[in-house]
N, C-alpha and C positions, 0 to 999 in steps of 0.2 A: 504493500500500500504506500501511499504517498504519505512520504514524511516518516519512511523507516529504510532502514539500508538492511538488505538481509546477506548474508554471505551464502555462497554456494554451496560451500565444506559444510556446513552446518547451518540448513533453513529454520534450523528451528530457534538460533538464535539473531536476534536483530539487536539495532540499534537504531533509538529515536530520534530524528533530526528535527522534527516539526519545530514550529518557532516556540520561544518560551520553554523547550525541553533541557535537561542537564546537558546535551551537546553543543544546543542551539539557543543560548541565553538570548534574551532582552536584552539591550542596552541601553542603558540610562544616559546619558551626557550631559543634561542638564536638569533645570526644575519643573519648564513644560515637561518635556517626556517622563521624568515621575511622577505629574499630575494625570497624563494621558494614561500611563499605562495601568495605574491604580484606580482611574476613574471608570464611569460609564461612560464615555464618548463613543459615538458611532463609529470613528476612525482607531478605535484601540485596536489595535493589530491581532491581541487574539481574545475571541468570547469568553466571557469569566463565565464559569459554573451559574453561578447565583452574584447578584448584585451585592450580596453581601463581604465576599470570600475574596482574595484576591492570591491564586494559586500561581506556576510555573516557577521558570527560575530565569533571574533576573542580574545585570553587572554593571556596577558602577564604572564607569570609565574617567573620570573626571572630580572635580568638588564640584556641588551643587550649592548654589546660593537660592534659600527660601525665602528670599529678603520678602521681595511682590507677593507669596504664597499667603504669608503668615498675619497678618490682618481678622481683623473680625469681620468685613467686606467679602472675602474669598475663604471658602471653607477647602479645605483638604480633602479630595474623597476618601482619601485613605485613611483619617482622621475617624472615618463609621464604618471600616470596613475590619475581617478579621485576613491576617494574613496568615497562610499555609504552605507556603512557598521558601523558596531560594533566594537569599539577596545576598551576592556574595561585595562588599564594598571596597577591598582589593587597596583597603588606607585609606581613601578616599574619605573627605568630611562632607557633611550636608553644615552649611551656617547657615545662622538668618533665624532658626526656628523659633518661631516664639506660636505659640498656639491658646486659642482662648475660648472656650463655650460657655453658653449661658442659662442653658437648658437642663434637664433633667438627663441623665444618661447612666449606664453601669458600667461604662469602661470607655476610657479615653486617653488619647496619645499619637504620636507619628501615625501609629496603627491603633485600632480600637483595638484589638486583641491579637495575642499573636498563639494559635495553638493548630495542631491536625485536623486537618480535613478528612472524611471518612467519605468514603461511596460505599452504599449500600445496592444488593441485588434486589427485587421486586418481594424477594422476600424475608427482607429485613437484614441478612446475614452482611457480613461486611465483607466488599469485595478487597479493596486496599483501601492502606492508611495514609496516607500523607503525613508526615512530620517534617513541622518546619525549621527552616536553619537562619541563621544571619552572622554573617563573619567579616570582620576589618571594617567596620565603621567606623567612623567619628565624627560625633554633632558638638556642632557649639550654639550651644542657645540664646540666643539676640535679646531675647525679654524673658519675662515668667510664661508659664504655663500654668494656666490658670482653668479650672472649672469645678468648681466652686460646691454645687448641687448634683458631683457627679460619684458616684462610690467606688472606683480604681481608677487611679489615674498616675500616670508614669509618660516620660518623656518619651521614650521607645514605644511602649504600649501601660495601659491600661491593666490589663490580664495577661500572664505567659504561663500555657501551660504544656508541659511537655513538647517542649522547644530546645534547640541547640544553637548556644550563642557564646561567640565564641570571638575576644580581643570587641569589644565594642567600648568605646572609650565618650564619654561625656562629659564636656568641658562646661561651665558655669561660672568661667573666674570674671565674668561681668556683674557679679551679684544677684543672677536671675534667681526663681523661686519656681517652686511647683506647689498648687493648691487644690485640694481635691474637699472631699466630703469625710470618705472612711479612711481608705486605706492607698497612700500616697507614699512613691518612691522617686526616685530619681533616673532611674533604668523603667522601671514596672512598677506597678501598686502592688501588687501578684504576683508572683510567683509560685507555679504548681507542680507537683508529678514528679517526674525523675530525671 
């Protein structure tokens, strides 16, 4: 099929090329493009599962400045979304973040949540699990992160649960703050699993 390489020697093993796969990363290079690819936009390059979820695997190439993102004017999609995916940051920093809701919510951050995606078969059983990763980031955050009325709230996510993270590094030496309701960190409000 398209978007698998099979070898001759052995049909029975392939390898996924499709876009967004472990061979065939996203590439991020700046703050549009990880607005687009975490968003709904018609032009995202590949269909998310559910509006919710923001799965594949994805590569920073660059620093990304959130400067224009980070406003209470322009919301982040990725701000209400859970990610289950790959984001490999390769050192790379995201600046500028500063993030602020006003709303009632249960988890908030870069990413609303960050835990497994599961597909299930029609009869409930789990086909595969998705577990997600994020390696070599570094954010420097512009302002507070503020959301006030909201019960996990963390500058990377919100919720982490049974996730693999791994050298991500978060800078604050502007004096910013993070403000939540319950349970508030500076990574994550949460942390779960193994």
């Amino acid at each position: 099929p398209y978007g698998r390489i099979v070898f001759e020697d052995d049909p029975t093993y392939s390898i996924d090329t499709s876009y967004g796969s472990s061979q065939n990363p996203i590439i991020i290079r700046n703050a549009e493009e990880f607005v687009e690819v975490t968003g709904s936009s018609n032009s995202t390059p590949i269909q998310l599962p559910y509006e919710t979820t923001i799965h594949g695997t994805y590569r920073l190439v660059s620093d990304i400045d959130m400067t224009a993102f980070s406003s209470q004017i322009i919301t982040l999609p990725s701000t209400q979304k859970a990610f289950s995916g790959t984001l490999y940051g390769n050192g790379f920093t995201i600046t500028g973040l500063s993030l602020s809701y006003n709303g009632r919510n249960l988890s908030y951050g870069l990413f609303k949540s960050i835990e497994p995606y599961v597909v299930y078969n029609g009869q409930g059983t789990i086909v595969q699990t998705y577990s997600p990763k994020i390696t070599g980031l570094n954010i420097e955050v512009g302002s507070n992160l503020l959301a006030g009325d909201t019960i996990f709230v963390g500058t990377l996510a919100g919720y982490v649960k049974d996730a693999l993270l791994i050298n991500i590094s978060l800078d604050y030496s502007n004096g910013a703050m993070v403000q939540g309701r319950n349970f508030t960190g500076s990574l994550a409000g949460v942390v779960a699993g193994s």
